[in-house]
VOPAGU-2260 file (C-alpha; in pm, 1 decimal, decimal comma):
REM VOPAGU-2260
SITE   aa  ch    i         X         Y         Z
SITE  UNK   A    0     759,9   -5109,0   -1255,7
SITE  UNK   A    1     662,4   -4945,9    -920,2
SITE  UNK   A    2     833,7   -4654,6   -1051,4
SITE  UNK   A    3     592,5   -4624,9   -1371,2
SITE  UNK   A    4     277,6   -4703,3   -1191,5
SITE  UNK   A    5     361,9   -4395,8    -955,3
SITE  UNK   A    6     419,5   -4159,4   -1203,6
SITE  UNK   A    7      95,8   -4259,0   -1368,5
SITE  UNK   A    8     -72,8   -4182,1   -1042,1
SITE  UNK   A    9      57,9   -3882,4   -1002,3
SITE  UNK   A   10     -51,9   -3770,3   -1393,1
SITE  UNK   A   11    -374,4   -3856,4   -1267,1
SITE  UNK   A   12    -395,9   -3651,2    -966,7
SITE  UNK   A   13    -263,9   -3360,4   -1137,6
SITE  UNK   A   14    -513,1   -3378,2   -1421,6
SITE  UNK   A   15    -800,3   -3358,2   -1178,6
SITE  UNK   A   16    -657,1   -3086,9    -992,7
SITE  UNK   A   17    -664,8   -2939,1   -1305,7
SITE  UNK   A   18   -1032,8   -3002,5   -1374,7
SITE  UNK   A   19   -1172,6   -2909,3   -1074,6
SITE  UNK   A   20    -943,7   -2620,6    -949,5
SITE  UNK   A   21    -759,2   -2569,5    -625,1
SITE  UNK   A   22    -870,9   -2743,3    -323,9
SITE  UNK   A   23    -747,7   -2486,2     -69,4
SITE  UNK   A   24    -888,2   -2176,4    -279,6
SITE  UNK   A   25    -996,4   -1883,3     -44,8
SITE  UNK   A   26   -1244,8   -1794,8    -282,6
SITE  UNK   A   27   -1631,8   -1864,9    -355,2
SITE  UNK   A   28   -1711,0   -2090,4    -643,7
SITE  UNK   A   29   -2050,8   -1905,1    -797,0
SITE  UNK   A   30   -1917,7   -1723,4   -1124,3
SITE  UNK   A   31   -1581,9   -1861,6   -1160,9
SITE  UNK   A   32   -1575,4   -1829,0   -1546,4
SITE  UNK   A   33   -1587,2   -1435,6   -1460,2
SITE  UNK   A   34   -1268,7   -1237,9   -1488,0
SITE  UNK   A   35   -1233,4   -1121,2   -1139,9
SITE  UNK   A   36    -980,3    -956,7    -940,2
SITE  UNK   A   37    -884,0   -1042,4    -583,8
SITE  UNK   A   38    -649,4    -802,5    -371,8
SITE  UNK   A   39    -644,3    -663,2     -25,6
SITE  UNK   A   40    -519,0    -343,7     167,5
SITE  UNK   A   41    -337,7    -296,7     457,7
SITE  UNK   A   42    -538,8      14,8     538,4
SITE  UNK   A   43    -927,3      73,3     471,4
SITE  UNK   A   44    -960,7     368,8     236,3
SITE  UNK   A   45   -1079,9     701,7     425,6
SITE  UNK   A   46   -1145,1     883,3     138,3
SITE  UNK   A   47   -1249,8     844,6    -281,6
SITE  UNK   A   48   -1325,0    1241,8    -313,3
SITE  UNK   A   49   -1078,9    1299,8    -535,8
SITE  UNK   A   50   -1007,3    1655,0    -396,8
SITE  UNK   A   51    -924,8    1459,6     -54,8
SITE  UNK   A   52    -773,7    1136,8     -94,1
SITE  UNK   A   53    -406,1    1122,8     -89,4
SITE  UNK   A   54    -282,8     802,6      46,4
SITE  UNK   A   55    -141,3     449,8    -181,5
SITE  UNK   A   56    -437,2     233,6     -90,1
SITE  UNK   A   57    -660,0     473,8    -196,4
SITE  UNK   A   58    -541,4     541,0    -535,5
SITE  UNK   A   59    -555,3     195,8    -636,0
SITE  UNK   A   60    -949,4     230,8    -637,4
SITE  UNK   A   61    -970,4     601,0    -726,1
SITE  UNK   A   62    -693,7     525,2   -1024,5
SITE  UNK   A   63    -921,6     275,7   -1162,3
SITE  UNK   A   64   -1266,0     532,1   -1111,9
SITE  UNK   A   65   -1123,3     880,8   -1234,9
SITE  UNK   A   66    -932,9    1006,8   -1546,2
SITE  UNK   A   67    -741,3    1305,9   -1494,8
SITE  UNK   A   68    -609,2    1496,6   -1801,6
SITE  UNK   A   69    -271,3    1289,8   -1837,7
SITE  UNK   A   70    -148,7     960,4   -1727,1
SITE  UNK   A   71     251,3     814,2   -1687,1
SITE  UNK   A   72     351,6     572,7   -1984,5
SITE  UNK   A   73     310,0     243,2   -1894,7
SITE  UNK   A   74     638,1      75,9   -2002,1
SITE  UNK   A   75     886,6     394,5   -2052,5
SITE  UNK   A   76    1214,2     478,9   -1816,6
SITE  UNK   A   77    1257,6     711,9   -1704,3
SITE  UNK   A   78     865,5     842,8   -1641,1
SITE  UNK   A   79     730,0    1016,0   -1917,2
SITE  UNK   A   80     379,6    1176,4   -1934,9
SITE  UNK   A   81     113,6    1139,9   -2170,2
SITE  UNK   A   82    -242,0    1214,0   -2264,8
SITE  UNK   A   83    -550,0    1078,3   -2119,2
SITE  UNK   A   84    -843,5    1253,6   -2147,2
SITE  UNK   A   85    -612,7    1521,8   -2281,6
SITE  UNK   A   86    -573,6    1546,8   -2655,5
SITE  UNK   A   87    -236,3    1643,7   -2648,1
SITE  UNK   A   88      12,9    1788,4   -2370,7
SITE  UNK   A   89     -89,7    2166,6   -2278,9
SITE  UNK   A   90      32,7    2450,8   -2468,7
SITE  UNK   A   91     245,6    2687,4   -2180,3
SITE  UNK   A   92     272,6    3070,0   -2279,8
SITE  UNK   A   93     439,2    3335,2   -2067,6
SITE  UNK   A   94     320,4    3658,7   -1935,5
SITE  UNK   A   95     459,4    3971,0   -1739,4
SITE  UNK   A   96     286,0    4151,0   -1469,8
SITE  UNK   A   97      37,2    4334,4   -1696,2
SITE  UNK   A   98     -79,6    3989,2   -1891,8
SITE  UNK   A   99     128,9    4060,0   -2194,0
SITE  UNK   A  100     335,4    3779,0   -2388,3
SITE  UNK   A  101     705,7    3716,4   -2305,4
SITE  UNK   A  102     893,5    3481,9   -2421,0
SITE  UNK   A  103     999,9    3154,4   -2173,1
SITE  UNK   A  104    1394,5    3242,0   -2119,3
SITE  UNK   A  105    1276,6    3645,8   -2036,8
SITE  UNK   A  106    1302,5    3732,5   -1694,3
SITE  UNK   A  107     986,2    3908,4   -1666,8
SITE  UNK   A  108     792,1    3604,2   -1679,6
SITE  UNK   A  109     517,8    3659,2   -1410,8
SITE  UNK   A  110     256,2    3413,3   -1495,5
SITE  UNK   A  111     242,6    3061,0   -1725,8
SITE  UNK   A  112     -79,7    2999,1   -1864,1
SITE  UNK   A  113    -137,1    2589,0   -1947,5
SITE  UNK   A  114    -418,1    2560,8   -2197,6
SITE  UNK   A  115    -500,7    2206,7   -2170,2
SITE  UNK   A  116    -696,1    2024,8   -2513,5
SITE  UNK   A  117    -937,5    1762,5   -2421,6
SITE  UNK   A  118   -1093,1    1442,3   -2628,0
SITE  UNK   A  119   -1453,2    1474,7   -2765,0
SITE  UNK   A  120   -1630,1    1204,4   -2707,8
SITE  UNK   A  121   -1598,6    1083,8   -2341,4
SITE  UNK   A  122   -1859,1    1017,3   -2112,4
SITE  UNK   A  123   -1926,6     960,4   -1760,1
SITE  UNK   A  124   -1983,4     611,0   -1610,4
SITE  UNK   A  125   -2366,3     552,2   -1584,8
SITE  UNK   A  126   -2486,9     723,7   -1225,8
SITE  UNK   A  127   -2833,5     805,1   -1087,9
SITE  UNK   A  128   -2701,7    1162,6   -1061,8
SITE  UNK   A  129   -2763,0    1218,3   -1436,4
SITE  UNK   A  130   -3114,9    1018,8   -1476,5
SITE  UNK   A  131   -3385,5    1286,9   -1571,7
SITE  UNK   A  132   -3718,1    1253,8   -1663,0
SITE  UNK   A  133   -3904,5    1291,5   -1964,4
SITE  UNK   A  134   -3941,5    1689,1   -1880,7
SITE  UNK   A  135   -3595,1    1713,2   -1883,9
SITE  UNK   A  136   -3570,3    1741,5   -1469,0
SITE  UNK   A  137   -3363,0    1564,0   -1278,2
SITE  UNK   A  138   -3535,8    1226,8   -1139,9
SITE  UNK   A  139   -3335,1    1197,7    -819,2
SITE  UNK   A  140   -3176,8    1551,8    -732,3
SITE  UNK   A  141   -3486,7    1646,6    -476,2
SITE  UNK   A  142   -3560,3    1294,3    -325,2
SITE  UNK   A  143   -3839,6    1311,2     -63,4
SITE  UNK   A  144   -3882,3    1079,8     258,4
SITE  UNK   A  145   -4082,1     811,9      94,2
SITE  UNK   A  146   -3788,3     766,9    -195,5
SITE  UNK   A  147   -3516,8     790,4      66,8
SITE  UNK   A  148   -3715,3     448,7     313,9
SITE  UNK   A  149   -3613,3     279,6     -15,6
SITE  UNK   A  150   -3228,8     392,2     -82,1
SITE  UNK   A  151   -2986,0     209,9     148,2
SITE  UNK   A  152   -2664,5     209,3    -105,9
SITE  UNK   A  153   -2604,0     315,7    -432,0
SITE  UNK   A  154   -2695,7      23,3    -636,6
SITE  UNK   A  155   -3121,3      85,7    -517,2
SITE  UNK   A  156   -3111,0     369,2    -772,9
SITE  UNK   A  157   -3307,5     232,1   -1068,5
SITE  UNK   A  158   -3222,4     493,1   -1341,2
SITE  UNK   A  159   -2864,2     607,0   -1426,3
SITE  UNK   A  160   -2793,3     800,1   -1696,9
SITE  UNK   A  161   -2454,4     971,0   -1881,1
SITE  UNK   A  162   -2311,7    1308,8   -2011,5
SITE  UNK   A  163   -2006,6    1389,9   -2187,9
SITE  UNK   A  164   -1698,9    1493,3   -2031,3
SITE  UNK   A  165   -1651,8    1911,0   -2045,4
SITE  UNK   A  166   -1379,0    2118,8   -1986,2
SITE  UNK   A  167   -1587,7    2288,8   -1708,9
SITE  UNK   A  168   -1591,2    1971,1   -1504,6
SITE  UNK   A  169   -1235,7    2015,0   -1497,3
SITE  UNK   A  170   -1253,7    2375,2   -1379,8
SITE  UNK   A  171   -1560,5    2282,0   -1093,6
SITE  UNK   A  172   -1320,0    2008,9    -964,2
SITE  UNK   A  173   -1009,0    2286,7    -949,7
SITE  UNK   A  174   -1271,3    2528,6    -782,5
SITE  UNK   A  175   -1348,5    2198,1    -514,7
SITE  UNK   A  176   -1012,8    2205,6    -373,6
SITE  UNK   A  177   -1088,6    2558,4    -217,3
SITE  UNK   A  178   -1443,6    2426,2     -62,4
SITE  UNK   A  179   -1445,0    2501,8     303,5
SITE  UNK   A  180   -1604,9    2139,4     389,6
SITE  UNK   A  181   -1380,8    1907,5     178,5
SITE  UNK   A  182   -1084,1    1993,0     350,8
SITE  UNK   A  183    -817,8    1906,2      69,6
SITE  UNK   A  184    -470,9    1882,5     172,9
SITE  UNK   A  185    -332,1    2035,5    -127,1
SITE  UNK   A  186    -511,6    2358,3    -110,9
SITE  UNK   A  187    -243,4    2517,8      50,8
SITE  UNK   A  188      22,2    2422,5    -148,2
SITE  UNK   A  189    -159,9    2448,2    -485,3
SITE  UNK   A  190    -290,0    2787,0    -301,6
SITE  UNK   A  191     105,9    2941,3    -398,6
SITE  UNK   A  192      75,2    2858,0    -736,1
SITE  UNK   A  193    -266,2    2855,0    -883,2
SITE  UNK   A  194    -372,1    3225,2    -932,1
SITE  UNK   A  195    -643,8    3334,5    -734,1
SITE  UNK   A  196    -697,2    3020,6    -551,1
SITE  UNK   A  197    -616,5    3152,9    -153,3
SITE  UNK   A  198    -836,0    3443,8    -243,6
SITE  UNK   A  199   -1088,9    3216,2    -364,8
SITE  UNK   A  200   -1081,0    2973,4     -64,9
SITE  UNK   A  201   -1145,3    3263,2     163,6
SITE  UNK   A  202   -1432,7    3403,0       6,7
SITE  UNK   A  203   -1606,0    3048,9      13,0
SITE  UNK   A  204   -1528,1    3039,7     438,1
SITE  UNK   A  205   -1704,4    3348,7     424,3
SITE  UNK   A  206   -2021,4    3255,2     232,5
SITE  UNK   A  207   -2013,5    2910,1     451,6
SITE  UNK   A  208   -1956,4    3134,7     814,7
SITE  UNK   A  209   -2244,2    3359,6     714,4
SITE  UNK   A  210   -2480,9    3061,8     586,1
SITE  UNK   A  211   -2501,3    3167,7     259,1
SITE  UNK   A  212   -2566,8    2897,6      -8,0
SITE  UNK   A  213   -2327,2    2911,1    -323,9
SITE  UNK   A  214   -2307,6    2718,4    -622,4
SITE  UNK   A  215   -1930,8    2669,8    -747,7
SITE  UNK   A  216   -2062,3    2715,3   -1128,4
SITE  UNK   A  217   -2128,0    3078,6   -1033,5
SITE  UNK   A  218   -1807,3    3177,4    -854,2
SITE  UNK   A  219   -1534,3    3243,6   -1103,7
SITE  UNK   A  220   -1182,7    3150,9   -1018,4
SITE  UNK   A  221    -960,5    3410,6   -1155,0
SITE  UNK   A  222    -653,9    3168,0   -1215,4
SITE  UNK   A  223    -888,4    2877,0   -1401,0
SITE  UNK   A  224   -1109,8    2898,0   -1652,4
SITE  UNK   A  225   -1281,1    2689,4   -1994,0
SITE  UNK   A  226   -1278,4    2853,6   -2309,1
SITE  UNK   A  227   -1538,7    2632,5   -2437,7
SITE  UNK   A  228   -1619,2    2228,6   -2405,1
SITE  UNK   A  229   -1245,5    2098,6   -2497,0
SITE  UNK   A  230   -1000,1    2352,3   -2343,7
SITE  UNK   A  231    -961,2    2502,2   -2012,7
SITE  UNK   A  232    -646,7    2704,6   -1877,0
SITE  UNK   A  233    -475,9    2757,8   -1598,6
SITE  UNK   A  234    -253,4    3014,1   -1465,6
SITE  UNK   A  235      11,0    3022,5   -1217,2
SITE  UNK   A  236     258,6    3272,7   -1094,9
SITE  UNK   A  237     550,3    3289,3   -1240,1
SITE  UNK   A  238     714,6    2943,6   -1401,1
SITE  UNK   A  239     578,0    2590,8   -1222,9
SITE  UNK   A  240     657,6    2316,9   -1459,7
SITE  UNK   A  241     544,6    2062,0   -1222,5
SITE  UNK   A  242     182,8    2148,7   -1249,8
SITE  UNK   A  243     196,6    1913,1   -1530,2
SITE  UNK   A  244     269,5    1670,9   -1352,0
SITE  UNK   A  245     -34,1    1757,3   -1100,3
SITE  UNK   A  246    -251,8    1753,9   -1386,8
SITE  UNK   A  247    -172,1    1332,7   -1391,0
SITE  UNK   A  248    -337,8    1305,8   -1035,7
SITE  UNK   A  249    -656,6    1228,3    -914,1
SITE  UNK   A  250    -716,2    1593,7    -753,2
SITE  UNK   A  251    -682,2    1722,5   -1101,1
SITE  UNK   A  252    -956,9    1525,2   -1241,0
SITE  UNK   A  253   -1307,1    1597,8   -1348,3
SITE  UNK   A  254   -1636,5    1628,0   -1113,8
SITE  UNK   A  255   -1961,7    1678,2   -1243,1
SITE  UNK   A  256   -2135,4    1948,9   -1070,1
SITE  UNK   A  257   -2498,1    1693,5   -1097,6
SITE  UNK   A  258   -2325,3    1443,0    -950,2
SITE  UNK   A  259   -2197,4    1722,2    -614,8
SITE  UNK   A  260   -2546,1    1836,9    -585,9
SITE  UNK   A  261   -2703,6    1531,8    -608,3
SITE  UNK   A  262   -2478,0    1392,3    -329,8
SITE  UNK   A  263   -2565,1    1721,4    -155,9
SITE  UNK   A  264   -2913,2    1583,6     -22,6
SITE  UNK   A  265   -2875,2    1561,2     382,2
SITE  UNK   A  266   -3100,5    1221,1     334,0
SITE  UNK   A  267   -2840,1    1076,9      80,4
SITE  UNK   A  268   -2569,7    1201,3     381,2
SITE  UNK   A  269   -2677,4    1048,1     657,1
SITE  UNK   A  270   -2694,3     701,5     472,3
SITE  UNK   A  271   -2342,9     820,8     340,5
SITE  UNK   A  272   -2383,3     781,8      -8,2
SITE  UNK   A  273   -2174,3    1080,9     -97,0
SITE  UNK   A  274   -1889,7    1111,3    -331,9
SITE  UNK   A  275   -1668,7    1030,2     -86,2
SITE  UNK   A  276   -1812,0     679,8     -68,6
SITE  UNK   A  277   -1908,7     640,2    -407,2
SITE  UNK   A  278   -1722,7     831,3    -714,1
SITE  UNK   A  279   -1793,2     881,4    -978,7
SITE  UNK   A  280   -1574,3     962,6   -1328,0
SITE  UNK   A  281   -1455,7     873,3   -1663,5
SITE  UNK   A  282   -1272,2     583,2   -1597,4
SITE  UNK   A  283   -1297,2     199,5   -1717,8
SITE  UNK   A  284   -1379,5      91,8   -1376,8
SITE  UNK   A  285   -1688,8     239,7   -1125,0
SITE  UNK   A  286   -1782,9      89,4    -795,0
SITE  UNK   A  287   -2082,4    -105,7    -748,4
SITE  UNK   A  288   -2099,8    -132,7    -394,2
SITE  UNK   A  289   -1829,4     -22,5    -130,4
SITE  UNK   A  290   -1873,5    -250,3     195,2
SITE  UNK   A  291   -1487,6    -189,3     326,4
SITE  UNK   A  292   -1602,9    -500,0     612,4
């Protein structure tokens, strides 16, 4: 008898746990039929500039934020790529020294050019960066003192906006990794394979040493280019099959060039809203607010 009138105790108790959660839980009660995730990192992220983060902790925010052009199959062993923003995988053709077709197995391949396919139809997550006016002008891309007393994060920005995804973005984010002030620790290494690339970091630590302004959009990059809105190439001396696996990476994927010069704005710095603190991309996720204390 004692027996049964325990057990029926116990039922009880664990049917009002059940009603009115965990005692013990770490977390606040406002909103709790929201889906919401709770994790942690051993190290605060340094950097969410695509072109210069590198580390674990960081790419489980920036992974989240930005699309590049392919992704790793979820469930398949061994690791298989596939698209993402891509349409399909790129197209690889061979060339000799003087840019004429040779077939893979020759051995006067020189260059490999990856023509990359992208999906119509994808746009940008919804940033302040893209907002314009009824003119046509951007709203917050020249923001004078009295607009700045009233920005402290992100979020204050009361007009966002979208565009769709272009093969140039792609291209302006390849040109990034050669920018004198970003610093990204690939450029070297991606310097020995991407055509054009040293040569093209160089000329930018020139422009920056002699205090010239430059636009990326108007400095070509001999080994990258877009042949229109859904297909860009790139070309890289002699055979590198592991760019495509590059191309599944953060550092491969698209900036907006509104989005770098609205960033640009020394006000907008010194509060440090800058792309480094708040990306901005294709992906299903984008960050709110970013308070790593």
């Amino acid at each position: 008898m004692k027996l049964r009138y325990l057990l029926v105790c116990l039922s009880l108790l664990v049917v009002t746990a059940c009603e009115f959660g965990a005692v013990n839980s770490p977390y606040p009660d406002k909103n709790p039929e929201l889906d919401t995730l709770y994790t942690s990192f051993s190290l605060r992220p340094k950097h969410l500039d695509p072109a210069r983060s590198y580390s674990a902790n960081e790419i489980a925010i920036t992974g989240q934020i930005y699309e590049p052009p392919y992704q790793y199959h979820y469930l398949k062993r061994p690791y298989q790529l596939e698209p993402l923003v891509a349409a399909d995988m790129p197209e690889v053709n061979y060339l000799d020294e003087n840019d004429q077709p040779v077939a893979e197995d020759s051995d006067d391949v020189a260059y490999s050019v990856y023509t990359i396919p992208l999906k119509s139809g994808v746009f940008y997550q919804p940033h302040p960066s893209f907002a314009r006016d009824e003119t046509g002008n951007f709203l917050y891309h020249d923001l004078n003192n009295e607009q700045l007393e009233e920005i402290e994060k992100l979020a204050d920005f009361q007009q966002t906006d979208t565009r769709e995804l272009k093969a140039q973005d792609f291209v302006y984010q390849i040109k990034r990794l050669a920018h004198p002030e970003i610093h990204s620790p690939i450029l070297g290494l991606m310097g020995e394979h991407i055509v054009g690339l040293t040569d093209y970091a160089q000329q930018l630590r020139e422009l920056r040493q002699q205090d010239q302004p430059f636009d990326l959009r108007d400095l070509p990059l001999e080994g990258v280019k877009a042949i229109d809105d859904y297909h860009y190439q790139i070309k890289v001396y002699g055979k590198y099959p592991q760019l495509r696996f590059w191309l599944a990476m953060p550092f491969f994927a698209p900036i907006p060039w509104e989005a770098e010069q609205f960033y640009a704005q020394p006000g907008l710095i010194d509060k440090n809203i800058t792309i480094d603190w708040y990306p901005v991309g294709t992906g299903p996720f984008y960050m709110t607010e970013n308070d790593p204390n």
